[in-house]
C-alpha positions in Angstrom: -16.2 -14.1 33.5 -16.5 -15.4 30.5 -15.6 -14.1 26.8 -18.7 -13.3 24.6 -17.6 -12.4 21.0 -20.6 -10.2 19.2 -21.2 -9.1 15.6 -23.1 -6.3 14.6 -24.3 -5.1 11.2 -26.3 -2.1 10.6 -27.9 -0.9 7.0 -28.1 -3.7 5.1 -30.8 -2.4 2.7 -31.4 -6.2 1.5 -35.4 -6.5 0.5 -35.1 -9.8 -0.1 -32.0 -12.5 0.9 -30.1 -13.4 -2.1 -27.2 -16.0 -1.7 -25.0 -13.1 -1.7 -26.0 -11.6 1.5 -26.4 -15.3 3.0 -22.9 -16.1 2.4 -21.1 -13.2 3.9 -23.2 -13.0 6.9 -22.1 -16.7 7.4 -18.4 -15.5 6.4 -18.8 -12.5 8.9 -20.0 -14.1 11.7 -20.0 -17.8 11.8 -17.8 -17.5 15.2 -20.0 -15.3 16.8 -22.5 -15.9 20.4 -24.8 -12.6 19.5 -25.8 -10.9 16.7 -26.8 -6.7 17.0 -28.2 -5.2 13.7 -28.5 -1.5 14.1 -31.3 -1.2 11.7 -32.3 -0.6 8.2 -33.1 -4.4 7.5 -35.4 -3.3 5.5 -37.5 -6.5 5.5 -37.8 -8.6 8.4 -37.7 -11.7 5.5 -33.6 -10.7 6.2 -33.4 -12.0 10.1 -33.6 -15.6 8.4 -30.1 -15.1 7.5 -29.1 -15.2 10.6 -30.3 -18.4 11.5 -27.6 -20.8 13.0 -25.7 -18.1 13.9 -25.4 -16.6 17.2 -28.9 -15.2 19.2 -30.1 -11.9 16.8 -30.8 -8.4 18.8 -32.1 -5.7 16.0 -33.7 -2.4 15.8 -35.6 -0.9 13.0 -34.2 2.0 10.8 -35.7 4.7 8.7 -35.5 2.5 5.4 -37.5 -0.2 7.2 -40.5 -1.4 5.8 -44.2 -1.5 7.8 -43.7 -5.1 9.2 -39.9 -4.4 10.2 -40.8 -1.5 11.9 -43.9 -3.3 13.8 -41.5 -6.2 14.7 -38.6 -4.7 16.1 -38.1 -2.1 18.8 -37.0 2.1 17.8 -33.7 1.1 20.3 -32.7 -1.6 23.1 -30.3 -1.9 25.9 -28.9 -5.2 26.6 -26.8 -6.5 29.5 -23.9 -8.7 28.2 -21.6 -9.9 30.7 -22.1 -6.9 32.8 -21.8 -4.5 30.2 -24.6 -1.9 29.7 -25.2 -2.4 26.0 -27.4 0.9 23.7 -28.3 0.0 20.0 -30.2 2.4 17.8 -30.7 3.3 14.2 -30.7 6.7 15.1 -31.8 9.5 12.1 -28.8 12.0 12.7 -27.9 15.2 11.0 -23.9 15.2 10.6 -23.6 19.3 10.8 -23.5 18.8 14.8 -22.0 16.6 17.7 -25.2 13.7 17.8 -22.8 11.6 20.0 -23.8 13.6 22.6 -26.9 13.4 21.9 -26.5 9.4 21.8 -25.0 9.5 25.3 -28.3 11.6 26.3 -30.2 9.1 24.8 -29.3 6.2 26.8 -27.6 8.2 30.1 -24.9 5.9 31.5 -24.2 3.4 29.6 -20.9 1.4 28.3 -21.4 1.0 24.6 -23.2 2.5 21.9 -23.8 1.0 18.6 -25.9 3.0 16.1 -26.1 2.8 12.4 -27.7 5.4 9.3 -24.7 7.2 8.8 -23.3 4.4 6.6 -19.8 5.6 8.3 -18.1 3.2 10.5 -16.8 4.4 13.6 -15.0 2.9 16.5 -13.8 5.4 19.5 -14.4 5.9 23.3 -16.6 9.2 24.3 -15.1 9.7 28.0 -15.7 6.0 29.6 -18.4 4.8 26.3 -17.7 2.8 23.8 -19.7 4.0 20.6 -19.3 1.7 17.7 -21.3 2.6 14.1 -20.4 -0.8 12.1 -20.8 1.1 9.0 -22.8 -0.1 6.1 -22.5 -3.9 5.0 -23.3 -4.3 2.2 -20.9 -2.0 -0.5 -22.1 0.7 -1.9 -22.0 -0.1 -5.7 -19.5 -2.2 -8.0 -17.0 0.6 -7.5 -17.8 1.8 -4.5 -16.9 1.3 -0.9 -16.8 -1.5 0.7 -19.0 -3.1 3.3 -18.1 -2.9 7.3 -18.9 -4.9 10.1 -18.1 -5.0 13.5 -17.0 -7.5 16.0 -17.1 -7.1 19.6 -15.3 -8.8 22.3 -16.9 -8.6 26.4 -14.7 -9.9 28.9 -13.1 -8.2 31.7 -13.5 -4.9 29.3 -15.3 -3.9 25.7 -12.8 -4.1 23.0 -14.3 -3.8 19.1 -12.7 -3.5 15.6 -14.1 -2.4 12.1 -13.8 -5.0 9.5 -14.4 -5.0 5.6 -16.5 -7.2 4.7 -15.4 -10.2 2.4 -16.5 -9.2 -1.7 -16.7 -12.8 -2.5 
């Protein structure tokens, strides 16, 4: 089997692509074979910074305009090398355990990557894999910075957070 090396992004908020953005998605994942945004594009005008860059996968988000939200589906489940692959936006209240409710969701499945909470997470959930990249783009001049995931499919799932590049 081979390796296939994925990126995912969720929340980047972008209404329009600025050469910002455009650079460090090309930073982030120029050595990438798929792409998974977990939603809040925002604009569907922002898939064109993916192009070049692996195959693109993306569900809409709360933040999501009218044409995002007609363009790309509430959640998908891919097959990547084998794997059983959820990705959702996923509206979640934090006061109770919505990973459960993510496995109900999708039922048995090997990964879960979901987004909104603007918290990047990176655990196993008895035999799942649930990834949230995190916000990428920082929150502020001061603030946090932006995450991103990269996942690796071989013979297993294997994923790690990263911070994404400021310039």
């Amino acid at each position: 089997m081979s390796s296939t090396t994925i990126g995912i992004l969720s929340d980047t908020h972008q209404t329009r692509l600025t050469p910002d953005f455009q650079e460090k998605v090309k930073r982030c994942f120029s050595k990438v074979d798929i792409i998974l945004h977990a939603g809040d594009l925002t604009s569907p005008d922002i898939l064109a910074a993916f192009t070049g860059l692996g195959k693109i996968h993306a569900v809409h988000g709360n933040m999501c305009d009218t044409a995002s939200r007609r363009l790309l589906p509430r959640r998908l489940e891919l097959d990547i090398n084998g794997f059983k692959i959820g990705l959702i936006h996923k509206c979640v209240s934090q006061a109770y355990d919505f990973e459960a409710e993510l496995l109900d969701e999708f039922g048995p499945i090997d990964c879960i990557i979901y987004g909104h909470t603007h918290r990047p997470v990176c655990h196993r959930l008895g035999e799942t894999l649930i990834i949230n990249p995190g916000a990428f783009m920082s929150s502020g001049r001061f603030g946090a910075p932006g995450t991103y995931a990269i996942l690796k499919a071989d013979q297993d799932l294997q994923a790690e957070i990263y911070e994404v590049p400021r310039r």
